[in-house]
Each structure stands twice: as structure tokens, then as C-alpha cells.
mmCIF file of the N, C-alpha and C atoms, coordinates in Angstrom:
data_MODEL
# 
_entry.id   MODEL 
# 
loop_
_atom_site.group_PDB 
_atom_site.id 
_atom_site.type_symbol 
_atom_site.label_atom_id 
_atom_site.label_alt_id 
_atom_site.label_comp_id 
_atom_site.label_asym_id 
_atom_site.label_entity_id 
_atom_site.label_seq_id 
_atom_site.pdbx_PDB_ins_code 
_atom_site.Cartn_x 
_atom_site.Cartn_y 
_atom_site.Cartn_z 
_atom_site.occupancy 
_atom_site.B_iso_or_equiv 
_atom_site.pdbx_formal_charge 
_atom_site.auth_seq_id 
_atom_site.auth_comp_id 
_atom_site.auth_asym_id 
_atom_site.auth_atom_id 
_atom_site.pdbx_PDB_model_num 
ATOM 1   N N  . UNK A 1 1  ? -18.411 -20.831 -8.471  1.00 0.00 ? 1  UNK A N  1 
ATOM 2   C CA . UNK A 1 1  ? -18.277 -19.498 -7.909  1.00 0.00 ? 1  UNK A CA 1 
ATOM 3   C C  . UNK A 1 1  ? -16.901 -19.327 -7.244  1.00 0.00 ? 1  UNK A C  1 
ATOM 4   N N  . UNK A 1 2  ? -16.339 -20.059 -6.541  1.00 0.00 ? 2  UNK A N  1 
ATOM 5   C CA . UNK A 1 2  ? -15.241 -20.350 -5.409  1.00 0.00 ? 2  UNK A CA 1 
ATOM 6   C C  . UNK A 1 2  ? -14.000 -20.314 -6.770  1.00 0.00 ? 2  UNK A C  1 
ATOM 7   N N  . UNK A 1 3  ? -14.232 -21.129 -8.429  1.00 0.00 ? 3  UNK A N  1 
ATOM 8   C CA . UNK A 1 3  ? -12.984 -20.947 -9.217  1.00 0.00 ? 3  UNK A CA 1 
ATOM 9   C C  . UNK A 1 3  ? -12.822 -19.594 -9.286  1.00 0.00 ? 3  UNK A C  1 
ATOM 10  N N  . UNK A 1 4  ? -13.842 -18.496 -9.862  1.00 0.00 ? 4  UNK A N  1 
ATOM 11  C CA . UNK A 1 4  ? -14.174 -17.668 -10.458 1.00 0.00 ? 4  UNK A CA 1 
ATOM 12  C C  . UNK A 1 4  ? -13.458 -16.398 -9.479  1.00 0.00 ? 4  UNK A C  1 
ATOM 13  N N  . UNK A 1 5  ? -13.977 -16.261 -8.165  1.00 0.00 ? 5  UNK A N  1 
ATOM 14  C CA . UNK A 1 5  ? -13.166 -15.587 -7.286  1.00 0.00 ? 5  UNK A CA 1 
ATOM 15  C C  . UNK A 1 5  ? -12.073 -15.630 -6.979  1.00 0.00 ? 5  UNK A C  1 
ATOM 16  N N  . UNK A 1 6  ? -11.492 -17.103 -6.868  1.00 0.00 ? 6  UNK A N  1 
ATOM 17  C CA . UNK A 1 6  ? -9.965  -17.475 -6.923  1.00 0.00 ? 6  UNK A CA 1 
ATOM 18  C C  . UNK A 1 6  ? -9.293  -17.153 -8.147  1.00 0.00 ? 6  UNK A C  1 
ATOM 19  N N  . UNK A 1 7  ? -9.851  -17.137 -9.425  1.00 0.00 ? 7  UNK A N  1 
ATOM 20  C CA . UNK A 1 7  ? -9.201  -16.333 -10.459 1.00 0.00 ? 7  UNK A CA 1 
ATOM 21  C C  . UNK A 1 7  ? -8.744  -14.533 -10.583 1.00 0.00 ? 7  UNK A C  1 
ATOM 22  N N  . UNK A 1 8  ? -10.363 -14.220 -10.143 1.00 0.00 ? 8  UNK A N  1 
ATOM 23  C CA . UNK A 1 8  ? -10.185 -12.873 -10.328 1.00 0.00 ? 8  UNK A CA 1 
ATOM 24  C C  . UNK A 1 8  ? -8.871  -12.707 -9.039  1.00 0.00 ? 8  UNK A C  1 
ATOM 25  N N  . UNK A 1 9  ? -9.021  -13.538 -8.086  1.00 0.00 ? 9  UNK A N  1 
ATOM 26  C CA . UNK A 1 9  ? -7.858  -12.686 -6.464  1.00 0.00 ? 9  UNK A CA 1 
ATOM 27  C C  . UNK A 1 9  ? -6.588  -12.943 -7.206  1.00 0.00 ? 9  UNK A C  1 
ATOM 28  N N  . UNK A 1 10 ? -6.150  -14.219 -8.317  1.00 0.00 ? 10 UNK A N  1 
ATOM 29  C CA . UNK A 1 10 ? -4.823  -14.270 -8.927  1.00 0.00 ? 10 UNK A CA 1 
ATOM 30  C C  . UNK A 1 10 ? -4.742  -13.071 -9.748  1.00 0.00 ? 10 UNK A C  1 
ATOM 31  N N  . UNK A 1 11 ? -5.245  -12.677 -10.395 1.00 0.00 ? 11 UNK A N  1 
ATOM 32  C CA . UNK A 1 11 ? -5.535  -11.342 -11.756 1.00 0.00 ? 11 UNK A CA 1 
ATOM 33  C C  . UNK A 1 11 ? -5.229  -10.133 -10.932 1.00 0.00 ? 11 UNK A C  1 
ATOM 34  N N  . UNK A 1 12 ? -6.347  -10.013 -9.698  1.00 0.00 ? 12 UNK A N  1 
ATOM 35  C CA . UNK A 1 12 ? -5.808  -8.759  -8.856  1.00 0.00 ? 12 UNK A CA 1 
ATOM 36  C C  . UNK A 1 12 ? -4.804  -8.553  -8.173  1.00 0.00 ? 12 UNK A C  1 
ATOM 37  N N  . UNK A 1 13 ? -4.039  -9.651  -7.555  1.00 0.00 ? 13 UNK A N  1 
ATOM 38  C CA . UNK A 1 13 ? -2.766  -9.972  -7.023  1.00 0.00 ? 13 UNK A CA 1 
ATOM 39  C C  . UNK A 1 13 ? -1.330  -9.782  -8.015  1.00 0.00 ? 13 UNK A C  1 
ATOM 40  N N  . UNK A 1 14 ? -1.487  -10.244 -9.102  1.00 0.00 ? 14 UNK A N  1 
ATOM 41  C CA . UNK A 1 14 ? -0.638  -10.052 -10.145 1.00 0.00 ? 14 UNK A CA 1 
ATOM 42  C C  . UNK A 1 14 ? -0.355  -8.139  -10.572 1.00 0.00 ? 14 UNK A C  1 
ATOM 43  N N  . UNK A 1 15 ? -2.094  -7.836  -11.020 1.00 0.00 ? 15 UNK A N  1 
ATOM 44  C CA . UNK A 1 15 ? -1.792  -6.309  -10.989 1.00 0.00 ? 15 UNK A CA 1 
ATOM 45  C C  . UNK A 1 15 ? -1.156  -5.889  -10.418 1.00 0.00 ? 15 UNK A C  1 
ATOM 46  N N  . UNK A 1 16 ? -1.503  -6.211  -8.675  1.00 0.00 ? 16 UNK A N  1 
ATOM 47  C CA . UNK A 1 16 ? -1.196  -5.254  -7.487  1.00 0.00 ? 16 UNK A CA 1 
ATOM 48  C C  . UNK A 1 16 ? 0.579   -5.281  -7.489  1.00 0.00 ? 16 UNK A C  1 
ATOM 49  N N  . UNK A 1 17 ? 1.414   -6.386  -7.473  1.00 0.00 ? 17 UNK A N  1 
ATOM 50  C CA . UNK A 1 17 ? 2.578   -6.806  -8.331  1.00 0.00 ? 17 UNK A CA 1 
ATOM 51  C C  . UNK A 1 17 ? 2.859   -5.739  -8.996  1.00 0.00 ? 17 UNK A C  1 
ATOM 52  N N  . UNK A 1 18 ? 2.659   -5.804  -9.798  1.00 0.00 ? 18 UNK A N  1 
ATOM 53  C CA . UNK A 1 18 ? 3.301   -5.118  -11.086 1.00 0.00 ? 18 UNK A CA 1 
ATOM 54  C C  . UNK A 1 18 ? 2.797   -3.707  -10.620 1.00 0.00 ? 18 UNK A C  1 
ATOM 55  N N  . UNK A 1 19 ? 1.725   -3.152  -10.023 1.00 0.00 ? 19 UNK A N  1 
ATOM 56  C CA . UNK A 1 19 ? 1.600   -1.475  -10.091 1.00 0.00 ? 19 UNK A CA 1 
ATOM 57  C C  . UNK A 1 19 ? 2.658   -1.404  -9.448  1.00 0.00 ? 19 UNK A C  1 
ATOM 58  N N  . UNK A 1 20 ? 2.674   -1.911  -8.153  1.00 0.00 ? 20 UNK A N  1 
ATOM 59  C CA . UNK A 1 20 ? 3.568   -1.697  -6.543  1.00 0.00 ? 20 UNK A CA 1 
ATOM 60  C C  . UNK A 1 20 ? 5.192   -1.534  -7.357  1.00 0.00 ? 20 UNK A C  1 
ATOM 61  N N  . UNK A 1 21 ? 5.896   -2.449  -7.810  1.00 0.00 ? 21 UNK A N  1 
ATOM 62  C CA . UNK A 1 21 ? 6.777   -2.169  -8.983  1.00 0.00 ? 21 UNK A CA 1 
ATOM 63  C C  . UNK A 1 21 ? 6.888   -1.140  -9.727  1.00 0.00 ? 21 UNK A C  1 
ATOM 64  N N  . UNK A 1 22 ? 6.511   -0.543  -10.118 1.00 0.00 ? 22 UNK A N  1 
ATOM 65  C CA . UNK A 1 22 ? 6.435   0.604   -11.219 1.00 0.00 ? 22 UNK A CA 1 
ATOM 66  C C  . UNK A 1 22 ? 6.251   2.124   -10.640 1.00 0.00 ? 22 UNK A C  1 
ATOM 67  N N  . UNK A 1 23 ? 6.207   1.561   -9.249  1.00 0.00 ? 23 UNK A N  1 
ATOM 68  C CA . UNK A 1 23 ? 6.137   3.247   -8.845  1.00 0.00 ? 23 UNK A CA 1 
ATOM 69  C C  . UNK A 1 23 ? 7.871   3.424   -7.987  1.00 0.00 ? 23 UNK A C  1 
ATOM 70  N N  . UNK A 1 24 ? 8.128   4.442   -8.166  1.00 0.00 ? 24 UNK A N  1 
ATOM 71  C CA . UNK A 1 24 ? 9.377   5.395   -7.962  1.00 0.00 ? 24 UNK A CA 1 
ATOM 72  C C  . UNK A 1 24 ? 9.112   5.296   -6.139  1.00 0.00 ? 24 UNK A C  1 
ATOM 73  N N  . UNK A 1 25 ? 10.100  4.673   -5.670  1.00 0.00 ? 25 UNK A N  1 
ATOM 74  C CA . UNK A 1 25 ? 10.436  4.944   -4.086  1.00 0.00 ? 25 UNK A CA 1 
ATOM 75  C C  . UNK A 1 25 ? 10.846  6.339   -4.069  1.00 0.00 ? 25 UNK A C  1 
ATOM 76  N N  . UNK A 1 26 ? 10.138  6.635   -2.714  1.00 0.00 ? 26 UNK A N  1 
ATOM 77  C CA . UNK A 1 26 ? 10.303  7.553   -1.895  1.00 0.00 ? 26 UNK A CA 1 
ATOM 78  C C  . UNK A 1 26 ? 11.840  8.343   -1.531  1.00 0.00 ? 26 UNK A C  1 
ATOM 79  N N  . UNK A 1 27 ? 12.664  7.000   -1.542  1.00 0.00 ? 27 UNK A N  1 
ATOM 80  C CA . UNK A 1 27 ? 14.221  7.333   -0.947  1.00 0.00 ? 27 UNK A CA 1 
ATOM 81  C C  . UNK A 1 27 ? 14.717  6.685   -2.141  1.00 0.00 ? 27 UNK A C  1 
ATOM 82  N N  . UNK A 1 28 ? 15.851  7.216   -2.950  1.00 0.00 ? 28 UNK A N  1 
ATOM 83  C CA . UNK A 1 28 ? 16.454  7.350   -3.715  1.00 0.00 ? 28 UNK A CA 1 
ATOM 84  C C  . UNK A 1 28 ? 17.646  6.879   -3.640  1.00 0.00 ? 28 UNK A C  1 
ATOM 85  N N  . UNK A 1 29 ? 18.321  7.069   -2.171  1.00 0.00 ? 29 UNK A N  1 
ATOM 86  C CA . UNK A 1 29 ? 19.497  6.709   -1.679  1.00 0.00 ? 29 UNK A CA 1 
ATOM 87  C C  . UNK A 1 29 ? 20.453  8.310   -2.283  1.00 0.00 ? 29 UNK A C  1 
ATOM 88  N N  . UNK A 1 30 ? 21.548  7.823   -2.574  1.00 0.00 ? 30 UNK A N  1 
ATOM 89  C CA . UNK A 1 30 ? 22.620  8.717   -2.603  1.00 0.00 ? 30 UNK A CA 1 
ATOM 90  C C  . UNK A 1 30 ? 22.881  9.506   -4.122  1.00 0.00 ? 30 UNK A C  1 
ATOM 91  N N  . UNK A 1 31 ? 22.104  8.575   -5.298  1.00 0.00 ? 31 UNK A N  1 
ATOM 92  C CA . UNK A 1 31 ? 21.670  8.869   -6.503  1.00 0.00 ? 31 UNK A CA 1 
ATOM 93  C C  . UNK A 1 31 ? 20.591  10.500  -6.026  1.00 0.00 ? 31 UNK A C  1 
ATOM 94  N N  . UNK A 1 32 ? 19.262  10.150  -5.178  1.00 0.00 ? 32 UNK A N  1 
ATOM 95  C CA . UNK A 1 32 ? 18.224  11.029  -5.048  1.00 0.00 ? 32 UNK A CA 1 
ATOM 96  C C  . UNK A 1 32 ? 19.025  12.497  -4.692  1.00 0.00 ? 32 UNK A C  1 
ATOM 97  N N  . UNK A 1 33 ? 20.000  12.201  -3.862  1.00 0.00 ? 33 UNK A N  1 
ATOM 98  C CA . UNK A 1 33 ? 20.108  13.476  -3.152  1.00 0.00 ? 33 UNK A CA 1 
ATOM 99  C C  . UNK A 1 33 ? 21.086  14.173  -4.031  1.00 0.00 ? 33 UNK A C  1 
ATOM 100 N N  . UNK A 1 34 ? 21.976  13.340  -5.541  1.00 0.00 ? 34 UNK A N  1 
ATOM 101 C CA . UNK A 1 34 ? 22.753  14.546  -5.768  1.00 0.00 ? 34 UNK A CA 1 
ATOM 102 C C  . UNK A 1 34 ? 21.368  14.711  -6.832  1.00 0.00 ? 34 UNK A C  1 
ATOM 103 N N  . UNK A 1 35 ? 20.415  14.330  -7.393  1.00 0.00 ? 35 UNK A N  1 
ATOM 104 C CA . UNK A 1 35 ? 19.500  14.644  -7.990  1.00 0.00 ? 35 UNK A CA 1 
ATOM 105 C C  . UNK A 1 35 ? 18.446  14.949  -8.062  1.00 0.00 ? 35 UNK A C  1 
ATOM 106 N N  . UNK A 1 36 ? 18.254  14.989  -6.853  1.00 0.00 ? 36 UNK A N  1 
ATOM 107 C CA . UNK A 1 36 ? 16.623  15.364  -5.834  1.00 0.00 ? 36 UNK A CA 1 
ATOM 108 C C  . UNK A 1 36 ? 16.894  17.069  -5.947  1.00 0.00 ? 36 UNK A C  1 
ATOM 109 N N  . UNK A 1 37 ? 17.723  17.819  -5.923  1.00 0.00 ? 37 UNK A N  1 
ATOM 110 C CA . UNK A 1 37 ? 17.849  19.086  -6.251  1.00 0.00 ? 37 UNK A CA 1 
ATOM 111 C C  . UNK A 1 37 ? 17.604  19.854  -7.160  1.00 0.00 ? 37 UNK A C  1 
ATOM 112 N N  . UNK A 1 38 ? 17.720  19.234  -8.370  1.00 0.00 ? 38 UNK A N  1 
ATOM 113 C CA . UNK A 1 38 ? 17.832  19.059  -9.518  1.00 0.00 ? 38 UNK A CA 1 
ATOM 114 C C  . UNK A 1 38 ? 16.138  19.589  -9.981  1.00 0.00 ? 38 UNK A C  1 
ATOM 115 N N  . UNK A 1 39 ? 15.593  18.895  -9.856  1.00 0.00 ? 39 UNK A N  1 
ATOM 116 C CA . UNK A 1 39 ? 13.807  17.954  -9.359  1.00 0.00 ? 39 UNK A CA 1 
ATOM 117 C C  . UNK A 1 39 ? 13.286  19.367  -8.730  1.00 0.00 ? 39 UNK A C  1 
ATOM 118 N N  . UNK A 1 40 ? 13.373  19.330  -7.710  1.00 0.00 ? 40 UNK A N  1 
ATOM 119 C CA . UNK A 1 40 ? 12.991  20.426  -7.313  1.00 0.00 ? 40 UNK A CA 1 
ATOM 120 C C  . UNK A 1 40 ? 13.344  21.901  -7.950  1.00 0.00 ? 40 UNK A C  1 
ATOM 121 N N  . UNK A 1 41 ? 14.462  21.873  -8.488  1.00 0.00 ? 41 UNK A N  1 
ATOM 122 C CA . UNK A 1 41 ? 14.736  23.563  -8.834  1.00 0.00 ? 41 UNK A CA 1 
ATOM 123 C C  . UNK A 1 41 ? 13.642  23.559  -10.284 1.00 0.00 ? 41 UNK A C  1 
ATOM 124 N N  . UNK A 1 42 ? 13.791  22.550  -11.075 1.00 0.00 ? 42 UNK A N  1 
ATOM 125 C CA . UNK A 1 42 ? 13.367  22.341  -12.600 1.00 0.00 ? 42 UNK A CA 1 
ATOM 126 C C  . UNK A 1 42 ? 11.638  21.890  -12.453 1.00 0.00 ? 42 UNK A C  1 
ATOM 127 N N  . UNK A 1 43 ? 11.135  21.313  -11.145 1.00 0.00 ? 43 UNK A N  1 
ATOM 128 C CA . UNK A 1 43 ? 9.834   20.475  -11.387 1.00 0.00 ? 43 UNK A CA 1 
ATOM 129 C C  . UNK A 1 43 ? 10.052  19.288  -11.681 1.00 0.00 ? 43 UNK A C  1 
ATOM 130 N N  . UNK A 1 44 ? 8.674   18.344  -11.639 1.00 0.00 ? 44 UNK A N  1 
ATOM 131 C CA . UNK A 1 44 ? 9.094   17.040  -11.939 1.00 0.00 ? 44 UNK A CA 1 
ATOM 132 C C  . UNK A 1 44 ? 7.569   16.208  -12.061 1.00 0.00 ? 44 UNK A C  1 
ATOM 133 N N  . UNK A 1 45 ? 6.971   17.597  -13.036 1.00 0.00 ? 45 UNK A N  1 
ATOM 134 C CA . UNK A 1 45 ? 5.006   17.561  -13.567 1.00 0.00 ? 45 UNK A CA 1 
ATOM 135 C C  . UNK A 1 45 ? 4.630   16.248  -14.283 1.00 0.00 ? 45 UNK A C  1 
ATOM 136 N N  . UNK A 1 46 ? 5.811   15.710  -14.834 1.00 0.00 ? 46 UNK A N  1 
ATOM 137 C CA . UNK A 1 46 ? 4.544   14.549  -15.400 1.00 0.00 ? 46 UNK A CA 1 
ATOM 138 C C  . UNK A 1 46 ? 5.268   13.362  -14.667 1.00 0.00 ? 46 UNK A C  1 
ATOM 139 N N  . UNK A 1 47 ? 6.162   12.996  -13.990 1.00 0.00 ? 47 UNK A N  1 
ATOM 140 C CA . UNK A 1 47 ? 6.373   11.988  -13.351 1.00 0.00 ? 47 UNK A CA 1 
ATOM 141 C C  . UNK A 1 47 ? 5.572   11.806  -12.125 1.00 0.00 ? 47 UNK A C  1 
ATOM 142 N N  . UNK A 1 48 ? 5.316   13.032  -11.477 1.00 0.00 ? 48 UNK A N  1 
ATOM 143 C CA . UNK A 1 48 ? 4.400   13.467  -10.482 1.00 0.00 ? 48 UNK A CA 1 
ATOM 144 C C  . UNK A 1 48 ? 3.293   12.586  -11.113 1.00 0.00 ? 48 UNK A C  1 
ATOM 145 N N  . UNK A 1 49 ? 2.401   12.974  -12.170 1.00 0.00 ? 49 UNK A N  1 
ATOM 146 C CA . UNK A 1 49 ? 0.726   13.310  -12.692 1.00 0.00 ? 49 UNK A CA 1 
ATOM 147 C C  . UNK A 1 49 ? 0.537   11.335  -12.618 1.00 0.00 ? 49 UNK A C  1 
ATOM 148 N N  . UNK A 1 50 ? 1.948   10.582  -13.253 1.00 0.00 ? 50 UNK A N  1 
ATOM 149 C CA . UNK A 1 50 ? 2.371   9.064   -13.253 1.00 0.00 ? 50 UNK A CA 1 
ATOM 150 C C  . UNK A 1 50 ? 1.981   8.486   -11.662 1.00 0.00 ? 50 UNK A C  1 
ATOM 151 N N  . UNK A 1 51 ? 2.679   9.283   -10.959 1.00 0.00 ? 51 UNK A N  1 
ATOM 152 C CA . UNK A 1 51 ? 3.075   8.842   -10.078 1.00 0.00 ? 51 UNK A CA 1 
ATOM 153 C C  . UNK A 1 51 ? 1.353   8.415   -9.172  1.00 0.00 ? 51 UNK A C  1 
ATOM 154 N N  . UNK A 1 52 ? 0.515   9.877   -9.213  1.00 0.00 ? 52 UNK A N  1 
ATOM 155 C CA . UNK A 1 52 ? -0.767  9.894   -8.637  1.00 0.00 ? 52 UNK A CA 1 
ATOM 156 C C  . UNK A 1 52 ? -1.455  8.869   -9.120  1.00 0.00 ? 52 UNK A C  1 
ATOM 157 N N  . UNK A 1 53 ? -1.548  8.130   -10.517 1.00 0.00 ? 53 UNK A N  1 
ATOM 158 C CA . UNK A 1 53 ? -2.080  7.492   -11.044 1.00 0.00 ? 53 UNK A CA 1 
ATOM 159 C C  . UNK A 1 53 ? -2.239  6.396   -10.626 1.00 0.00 ? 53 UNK A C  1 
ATOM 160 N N  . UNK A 1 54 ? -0.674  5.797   -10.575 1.00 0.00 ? 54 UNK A N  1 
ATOM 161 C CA . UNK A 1 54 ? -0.138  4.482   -10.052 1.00 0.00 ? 54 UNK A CA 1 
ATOM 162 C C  . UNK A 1 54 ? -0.628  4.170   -8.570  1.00 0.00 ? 54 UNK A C  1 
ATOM 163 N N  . UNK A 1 55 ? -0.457  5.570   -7.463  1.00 0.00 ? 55 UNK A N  1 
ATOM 164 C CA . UNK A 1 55 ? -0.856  5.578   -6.502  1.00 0.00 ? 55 UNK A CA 1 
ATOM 165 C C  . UNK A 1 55 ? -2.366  5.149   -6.277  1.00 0.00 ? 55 UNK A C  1 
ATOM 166 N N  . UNK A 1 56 ? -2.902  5.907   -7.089  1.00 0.00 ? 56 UNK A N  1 
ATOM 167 C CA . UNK A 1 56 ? -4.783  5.728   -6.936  1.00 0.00 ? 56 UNK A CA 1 
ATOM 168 C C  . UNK A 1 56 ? -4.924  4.059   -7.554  1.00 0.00 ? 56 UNK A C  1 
ATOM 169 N N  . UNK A 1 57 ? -4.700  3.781   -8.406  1.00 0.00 ? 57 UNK A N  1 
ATOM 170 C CA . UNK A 1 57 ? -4.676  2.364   -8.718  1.00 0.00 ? 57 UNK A CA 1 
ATOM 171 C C  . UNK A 1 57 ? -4.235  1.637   -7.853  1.00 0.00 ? 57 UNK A C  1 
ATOM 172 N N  . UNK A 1 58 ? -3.116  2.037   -7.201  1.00 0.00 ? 58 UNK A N  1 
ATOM 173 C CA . UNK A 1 58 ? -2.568  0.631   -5.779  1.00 0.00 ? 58 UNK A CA 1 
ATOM 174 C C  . UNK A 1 58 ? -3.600  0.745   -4.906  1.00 0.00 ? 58 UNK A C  1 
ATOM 175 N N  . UNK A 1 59 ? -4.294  2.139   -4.503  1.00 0.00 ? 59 UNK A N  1 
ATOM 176 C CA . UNK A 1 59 ? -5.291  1.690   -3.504  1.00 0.00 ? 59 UNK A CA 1 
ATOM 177 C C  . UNK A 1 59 ? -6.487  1.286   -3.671  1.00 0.00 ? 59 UNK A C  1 
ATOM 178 N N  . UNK A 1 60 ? -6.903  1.482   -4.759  1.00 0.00 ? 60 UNK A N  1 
ATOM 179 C CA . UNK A 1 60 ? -8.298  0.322   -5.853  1.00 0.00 ? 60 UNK A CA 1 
ATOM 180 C C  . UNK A 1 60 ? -7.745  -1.158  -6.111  1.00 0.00 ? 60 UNK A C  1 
ATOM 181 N N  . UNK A 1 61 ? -6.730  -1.198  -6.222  1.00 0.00 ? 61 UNK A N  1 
ATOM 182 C CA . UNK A 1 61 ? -6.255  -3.006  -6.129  1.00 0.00 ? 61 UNK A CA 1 
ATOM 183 C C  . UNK A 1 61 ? -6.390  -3.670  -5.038  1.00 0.00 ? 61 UNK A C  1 
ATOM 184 N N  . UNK A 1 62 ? -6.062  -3.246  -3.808  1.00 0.00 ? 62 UNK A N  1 
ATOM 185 C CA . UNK A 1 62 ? -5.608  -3.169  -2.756  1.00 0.00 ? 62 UNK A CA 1 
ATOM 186 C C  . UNK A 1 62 ? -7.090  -3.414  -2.330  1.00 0.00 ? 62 UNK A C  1 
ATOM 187 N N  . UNK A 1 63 ? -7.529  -2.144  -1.882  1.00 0.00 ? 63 UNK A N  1 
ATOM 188 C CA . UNK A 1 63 ? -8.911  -3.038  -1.679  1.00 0.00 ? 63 UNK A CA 1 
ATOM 189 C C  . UNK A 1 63 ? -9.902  -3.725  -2.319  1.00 0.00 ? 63 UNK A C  1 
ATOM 190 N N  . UNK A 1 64 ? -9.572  -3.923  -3.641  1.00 0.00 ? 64 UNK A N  1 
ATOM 191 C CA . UNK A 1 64 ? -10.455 -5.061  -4.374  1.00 0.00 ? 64 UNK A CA 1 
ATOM 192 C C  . UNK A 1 64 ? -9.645  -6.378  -3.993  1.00 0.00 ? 64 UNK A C  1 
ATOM 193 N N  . UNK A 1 65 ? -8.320  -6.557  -3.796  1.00 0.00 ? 65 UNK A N  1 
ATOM 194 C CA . UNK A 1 65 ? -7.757  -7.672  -2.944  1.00 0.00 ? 65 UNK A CA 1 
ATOM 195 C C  . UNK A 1 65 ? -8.221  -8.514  -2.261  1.00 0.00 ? 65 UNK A C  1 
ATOM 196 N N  . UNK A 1 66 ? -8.547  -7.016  -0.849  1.00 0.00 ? 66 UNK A N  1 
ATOM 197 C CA . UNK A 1 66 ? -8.603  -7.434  0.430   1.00 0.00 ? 66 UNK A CA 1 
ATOM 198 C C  . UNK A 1 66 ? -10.187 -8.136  0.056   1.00 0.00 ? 66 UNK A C  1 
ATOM 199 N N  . UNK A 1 67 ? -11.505 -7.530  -0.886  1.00 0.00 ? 67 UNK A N  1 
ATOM 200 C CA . UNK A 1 67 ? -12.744 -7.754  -0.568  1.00 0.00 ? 67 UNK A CA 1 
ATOM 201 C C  . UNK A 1 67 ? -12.613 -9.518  -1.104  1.00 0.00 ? 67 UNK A C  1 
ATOM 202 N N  . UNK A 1 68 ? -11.493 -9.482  -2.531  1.00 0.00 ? 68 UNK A N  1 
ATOM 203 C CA . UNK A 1 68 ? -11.428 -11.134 -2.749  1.00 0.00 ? 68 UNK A CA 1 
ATOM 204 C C  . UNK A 1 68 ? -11.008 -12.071 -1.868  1.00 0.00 ? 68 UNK A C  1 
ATOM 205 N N  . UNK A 1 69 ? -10.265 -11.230 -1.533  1.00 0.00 ? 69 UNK A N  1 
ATOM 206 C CA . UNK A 1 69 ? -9.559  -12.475 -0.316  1.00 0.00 ? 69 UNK A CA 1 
ATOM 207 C C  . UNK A 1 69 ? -10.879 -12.728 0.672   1.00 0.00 ? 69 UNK A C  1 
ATOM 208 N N  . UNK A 1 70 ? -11.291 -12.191 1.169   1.00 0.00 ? 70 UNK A N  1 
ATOM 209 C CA . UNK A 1 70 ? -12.503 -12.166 2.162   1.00 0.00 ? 70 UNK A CA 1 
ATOM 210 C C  . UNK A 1 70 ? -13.645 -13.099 1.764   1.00 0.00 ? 70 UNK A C  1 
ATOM 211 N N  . UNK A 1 71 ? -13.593 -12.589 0.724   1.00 0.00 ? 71 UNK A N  1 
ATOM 212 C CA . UNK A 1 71 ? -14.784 -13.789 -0.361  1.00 0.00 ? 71 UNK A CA 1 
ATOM 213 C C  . UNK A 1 71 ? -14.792 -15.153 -0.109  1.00 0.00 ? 71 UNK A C  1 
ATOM 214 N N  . UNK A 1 72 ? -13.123 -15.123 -0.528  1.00 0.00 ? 72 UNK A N  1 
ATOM 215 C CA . UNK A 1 72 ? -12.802 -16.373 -0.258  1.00 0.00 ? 72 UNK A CA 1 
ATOM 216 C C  . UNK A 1 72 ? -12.862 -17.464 0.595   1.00 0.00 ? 72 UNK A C  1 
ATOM 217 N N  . UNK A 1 73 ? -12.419 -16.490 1.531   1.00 0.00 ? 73 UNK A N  1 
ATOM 218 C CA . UNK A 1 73 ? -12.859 -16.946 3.201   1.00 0.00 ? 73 UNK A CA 1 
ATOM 219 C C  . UNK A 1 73 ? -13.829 -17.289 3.239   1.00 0.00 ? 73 UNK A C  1 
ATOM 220 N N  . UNK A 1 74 ? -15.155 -16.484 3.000   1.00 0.00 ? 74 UNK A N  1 
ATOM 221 C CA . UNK A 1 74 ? -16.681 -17.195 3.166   1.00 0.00 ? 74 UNK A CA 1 
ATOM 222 C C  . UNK A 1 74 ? -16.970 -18.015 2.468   1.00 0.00 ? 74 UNK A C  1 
ATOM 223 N N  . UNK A 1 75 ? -16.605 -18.077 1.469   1.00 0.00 ? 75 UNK A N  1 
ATOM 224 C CA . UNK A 1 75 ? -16.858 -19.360 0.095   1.00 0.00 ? 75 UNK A CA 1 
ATOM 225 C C  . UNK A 1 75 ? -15.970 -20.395 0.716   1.00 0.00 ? 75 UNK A C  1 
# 
């Protein structure tokens, strides 16, 4: 039982990795702002629709994480 949970927390840890990666920071730096204008005048609908996705998935990883890690602990 104790391998089996320690597998799945490597599998969910790895995801959580790679979603956290793949999503677009907030701050852009000096690139965002001559192009953050841009974005806004034109829209920016399906990077957005990406973006929610990635988001809702980091916080379903995230706490399937935290419940493995916990597991673990009791096991």
C-alpha cells in the first residue's frame, strides 16, 4: 500500500511540475507592457479559455498532492 501511494505522490508531483510550467506568468516584465496593450485592445479568448484550464488542474493536483502526501504520513 505505502509503494502504491508513494508512486501515485511521484506521478502527481511530476504533473503538478509540468502544469505549474506551462502556465503564462502574471508579469511579463518589459516584453508584457509593450504588448499587454496589444492583448487588451484585440482580446486574448483562447489563451485565456488555456489558461483557466491549466489553472483548474493546478488546483486538483495540488490538492490530490497535499491528500498523498498526508497518506503518507499515516502509512
Amino acid at each position: 500500500m505505502h509503494t502504491a501511494v508513494l508512486v501515485a505522490l511521484i506521478i502527481v508531483s511530476l504533473a503538478l511540475i509540468v502544469v505549474v510550467l506551462l502556465q503564462s506568468s502574471k508579469s511579463a516584465g518589459l516584453s508584457g507592457a509593450i504588448s499587454g496593450g496589444a492583448e487588451q485592445l484585440f482580446g486574448k479568448q483562447k489563451a485565456r479559455g488555456m489558461d483557466l484550464i491549466l489553472h483548474r488542474t493546478t488546483i486538483v493536483l495540488s490538492i490530490l498532492f497535499f491528500i498523498l502526501a498526508v497518506a503518507i504520513a499515516k502509512l
